[in-house]
N, C-alpha and C positions, 0 to 999 in steps of 0.2 A: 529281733521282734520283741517289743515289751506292750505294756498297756497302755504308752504314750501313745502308740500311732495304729489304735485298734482301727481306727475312723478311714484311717487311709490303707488299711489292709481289705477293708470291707468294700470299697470301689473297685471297681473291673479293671481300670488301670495298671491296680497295684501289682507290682512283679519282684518277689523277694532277690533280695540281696544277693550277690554272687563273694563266695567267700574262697577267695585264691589259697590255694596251695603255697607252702614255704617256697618250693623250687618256683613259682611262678611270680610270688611278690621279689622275688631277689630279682628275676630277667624284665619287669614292668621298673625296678628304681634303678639297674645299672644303668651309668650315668654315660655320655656318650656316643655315637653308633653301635647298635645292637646285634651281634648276628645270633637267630635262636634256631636250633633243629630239634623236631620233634614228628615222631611220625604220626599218622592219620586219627587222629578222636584224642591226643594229648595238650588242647586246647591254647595252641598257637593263637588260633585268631582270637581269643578270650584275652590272651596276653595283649593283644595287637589293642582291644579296644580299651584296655585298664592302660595302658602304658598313654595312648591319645587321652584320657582324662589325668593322667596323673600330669604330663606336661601342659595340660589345658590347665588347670592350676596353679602351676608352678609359673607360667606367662602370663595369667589373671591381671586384668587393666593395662596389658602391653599391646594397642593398638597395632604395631607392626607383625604380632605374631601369626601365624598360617599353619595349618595341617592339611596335609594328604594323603590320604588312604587312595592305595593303589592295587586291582590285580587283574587278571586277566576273564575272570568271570561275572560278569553284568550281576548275577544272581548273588554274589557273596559280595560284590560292593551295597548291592541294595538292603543286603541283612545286614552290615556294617553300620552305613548310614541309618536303619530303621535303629539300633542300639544305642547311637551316640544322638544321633541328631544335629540340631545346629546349635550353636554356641554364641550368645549377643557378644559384638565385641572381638570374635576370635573367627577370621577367615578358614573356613574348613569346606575341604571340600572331596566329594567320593567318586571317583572316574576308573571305567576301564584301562587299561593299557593303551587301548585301541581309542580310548576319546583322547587321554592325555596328549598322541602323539598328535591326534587332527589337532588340538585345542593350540599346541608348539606352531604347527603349522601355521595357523592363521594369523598367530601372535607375533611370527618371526616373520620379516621381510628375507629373501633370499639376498644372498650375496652377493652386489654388483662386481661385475669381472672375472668371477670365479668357474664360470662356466655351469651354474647350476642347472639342475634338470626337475622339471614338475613330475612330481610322483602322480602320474592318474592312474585310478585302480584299476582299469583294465589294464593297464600294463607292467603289474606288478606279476612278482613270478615267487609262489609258494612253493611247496615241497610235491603237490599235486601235476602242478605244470609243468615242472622241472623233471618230475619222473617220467610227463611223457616224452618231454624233448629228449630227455638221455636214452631212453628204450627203442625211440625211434632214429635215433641215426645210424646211417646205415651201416651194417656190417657188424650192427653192436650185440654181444650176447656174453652171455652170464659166464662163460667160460673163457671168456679173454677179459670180461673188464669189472670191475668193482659191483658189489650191490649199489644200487641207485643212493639207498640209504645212509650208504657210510659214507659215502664222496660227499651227500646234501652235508654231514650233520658236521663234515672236515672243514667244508666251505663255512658255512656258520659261525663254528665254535672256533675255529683258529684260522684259516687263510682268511676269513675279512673282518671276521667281528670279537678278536681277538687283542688285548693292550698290546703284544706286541706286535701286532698288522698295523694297528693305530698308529705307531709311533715310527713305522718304519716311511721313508720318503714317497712311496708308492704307495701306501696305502694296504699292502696285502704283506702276507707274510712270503719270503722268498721260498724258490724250491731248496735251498740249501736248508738254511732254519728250519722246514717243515721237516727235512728228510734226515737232518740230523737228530737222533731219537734228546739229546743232553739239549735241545734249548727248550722244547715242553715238556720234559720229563715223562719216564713210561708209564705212570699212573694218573697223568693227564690227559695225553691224548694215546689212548689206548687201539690205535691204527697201525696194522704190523708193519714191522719195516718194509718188509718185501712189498707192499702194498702205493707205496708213499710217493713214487717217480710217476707211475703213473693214476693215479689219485691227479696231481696236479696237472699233471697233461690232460683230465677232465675239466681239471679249474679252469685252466687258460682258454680253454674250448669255449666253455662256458659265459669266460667273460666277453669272449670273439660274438656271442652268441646276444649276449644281452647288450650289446655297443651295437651290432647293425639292425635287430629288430627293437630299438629304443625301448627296451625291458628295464626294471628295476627291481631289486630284491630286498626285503628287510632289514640288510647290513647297507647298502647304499643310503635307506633313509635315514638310518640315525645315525649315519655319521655327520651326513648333509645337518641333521640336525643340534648336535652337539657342537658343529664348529659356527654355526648361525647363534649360539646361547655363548659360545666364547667370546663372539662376534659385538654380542649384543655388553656382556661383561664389561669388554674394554672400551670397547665406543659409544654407548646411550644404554648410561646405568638405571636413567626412567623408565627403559625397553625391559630391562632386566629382573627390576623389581618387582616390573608387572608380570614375569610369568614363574618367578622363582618362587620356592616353598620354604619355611623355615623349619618345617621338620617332615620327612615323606616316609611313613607307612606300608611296608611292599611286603603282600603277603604271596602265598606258591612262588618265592624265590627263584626253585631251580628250574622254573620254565625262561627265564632267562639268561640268553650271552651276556661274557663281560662287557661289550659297547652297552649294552640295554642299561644294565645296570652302572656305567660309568656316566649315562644319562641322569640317572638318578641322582650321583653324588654329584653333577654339574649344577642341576637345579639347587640342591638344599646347603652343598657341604658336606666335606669328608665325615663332619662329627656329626650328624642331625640324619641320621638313616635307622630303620627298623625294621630290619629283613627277616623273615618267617619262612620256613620253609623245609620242604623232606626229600633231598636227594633220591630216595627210592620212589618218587610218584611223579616223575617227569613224563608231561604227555604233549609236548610241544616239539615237533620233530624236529632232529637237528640240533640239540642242545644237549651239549655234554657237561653236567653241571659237576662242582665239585665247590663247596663252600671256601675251601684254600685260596679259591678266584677269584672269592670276592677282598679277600683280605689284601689280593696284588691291585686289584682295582681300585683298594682305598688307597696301599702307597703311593699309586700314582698319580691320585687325587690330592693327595695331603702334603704332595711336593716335600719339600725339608721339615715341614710341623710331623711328627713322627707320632706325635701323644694323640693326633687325631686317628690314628689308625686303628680298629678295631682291636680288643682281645679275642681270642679264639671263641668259638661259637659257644652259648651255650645251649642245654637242651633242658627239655618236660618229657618227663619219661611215665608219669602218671594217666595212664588211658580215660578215660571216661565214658568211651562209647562202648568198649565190650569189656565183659567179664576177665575174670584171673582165666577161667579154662580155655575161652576162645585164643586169649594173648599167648596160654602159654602153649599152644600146638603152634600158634603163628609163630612162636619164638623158635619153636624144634626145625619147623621150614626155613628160618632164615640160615639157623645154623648151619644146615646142609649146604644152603646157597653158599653162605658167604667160606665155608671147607671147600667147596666145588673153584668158585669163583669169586675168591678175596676182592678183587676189585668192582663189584658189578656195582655197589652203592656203599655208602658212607655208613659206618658200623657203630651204632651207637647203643647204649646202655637196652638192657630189654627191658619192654614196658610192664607197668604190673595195674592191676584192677585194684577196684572198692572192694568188689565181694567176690566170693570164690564161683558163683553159678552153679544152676542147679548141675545135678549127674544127669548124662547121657542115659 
């Protein structure tokens, strides 16, 4: 603020300047796919929208350029969009999760031959419908068979929406793979051994279940829809360009499977992603997040170019929304947690405030 621009501080418009933190101008210019963790008030999405202006500059007069901001709450794409706005010249644009994937849809012709299936939404089966189907068959009770909860979030996060369910000929991961603890390793899929035979004797149930009453579940559509965008890649690259992005924006990260986000790196490219996010505030059930996933997501996005592949996450450890005193008792809770239960969430630097806060 100086004397130049007294005139336009005195208009209602006017909204001072936002002055980024060292740790935040480093994660806005790393060059690349981004992956950033920081937990709740350490101004991720503040990164999220200086990082969208800084490549909005950097592609200035490049007609073919595009941005997407993406997350799963209507309310934080619309504060997004209200900060940035539109851009003459620069395709941008701010969609739920939930619009992106209607918007794929319409966009994308289904694949002739393929046996595809129309997703209509009463016949989709969330974690809701799903709890009641598994509680109600008969004979079923909590002392012989799994919480509903951990069967949904196994089905999800690794028997179908998993790279290597992807990439296996069936589409799911086998009961051997699942039940051998060394091919997801024990601080991935955190499901006790003893648990895992029959865990998948629920799956298979399950799938008997959504084949005769024509159900579909959130790992059926994005698969359906990532091989209809590979589809479109190789055969009518006009198809393609019209729904692909040249750099996508994905803030609350850990509410999604790696399919979800192999989505993402299908539209934009392994190197043009900027994922945001805090493993400890996953509220989308059935998602077992762990940033390490997205890193396999990008290998196997980035095929043999290996340079596109991310470097390890970084983070903003700098709070903003609460004080040094509030942070630092939430620091002594975590500490108990993560002594209790090393693996419950991703252990990162403790945050620290502006000012100390008044005394209790």
């Amino acid at each position: 603020v100086n004397h130049m621009n007294l005139e336009e501080i005195a208009t209602n418009s006017w909204v001072p300047r936002l002055h980024l933190s060292d740790e935040e101008l480093q994660v806005v210019e790393e060059p690349g796919t981004v992956l950033l963790l920081g937990r709740s008030g350490t101004g991720k999405t503040v990164c999220i929208c200086n990082r969208m202006e800084y490549d909005c500059q950097k592609h200035k007069g490049d007609s073919t350029f595009s941005q997407l901001f993406v997350a799963r709450s209507k309310r934080l794409t619309k504060y997004v969009s209200g900060v940035l706005g539109e851009v003459e010249g620069i395709g941008r644009g701010f969609l739920t999760y939930a619009e992106l994937l209607c918007e794929l849809e319409s966009a994308l012709p289904q694949i002739s031959g393929r046996g595809e299936r129309s997703f209509r939404p009463s016949a989709r089966v969330d974690y809701v419908r799903f709890k009641d189907y598994y509680v109600s068959r008969q004979g079923l009770s909590k002392d012989t068979h799994p919480d509903p909860l951990v069967v949904w979030t196994a089905i999800r996060s690794f028997l179908k929406n998993s790279i290597e369910a992807f990439q296996s000929s069936t589409g799911f991961l086998s009961r051997e793979s699942f039940s051998n603890i060394g091919v997801l390793g024990k601080n991935r899929c955190r499901v006790p051994s003893d648990l895992r035979d029959a865990i998948y004797d629920e799956f298979e149930q399950y799938q008997i279940y959504l084949q005769s009453q024509n159900l579909w579940d959130d790992c059926d559509r994005i698969i359906s829809l990532i091989k209809r965008i590979e589809y479109a890649r190789r055969n009518d690259s006009a198809l393609f360009d019209s729904v692909r992005r040249s750099k996508i924006y994905v803030d609350e990260t850990q509410d999604y499977t790696q399919l979800e986000l192999l989505l993402f790196f299908t539209l934009s490219g392994p190197g043009s992603l900027f994922l945001a996010g805090d493993p400890a505030q996953s509220v989308v059930e059935g998602t077992e997040f762990r940033f390490e996933e997205v890193r396999s997501v990008a290998y196997f996005a980035a095929g043999n170019n290996r340079k596109l592949v991310p470097s390890k996450p970084l983070s903003v450890n700098l709070n903003f929304r609460s004080h040094a005193g509030v942070l630092n008792v939430a620091s002594s809770f975590l500490d108990y947690l993560f002594h209790y239960y090393p693996s419950s969430a991703k252990q990162l630097k403790k945050d620290y405030g502006l000012f100390q806060g008044s005394r209790p």
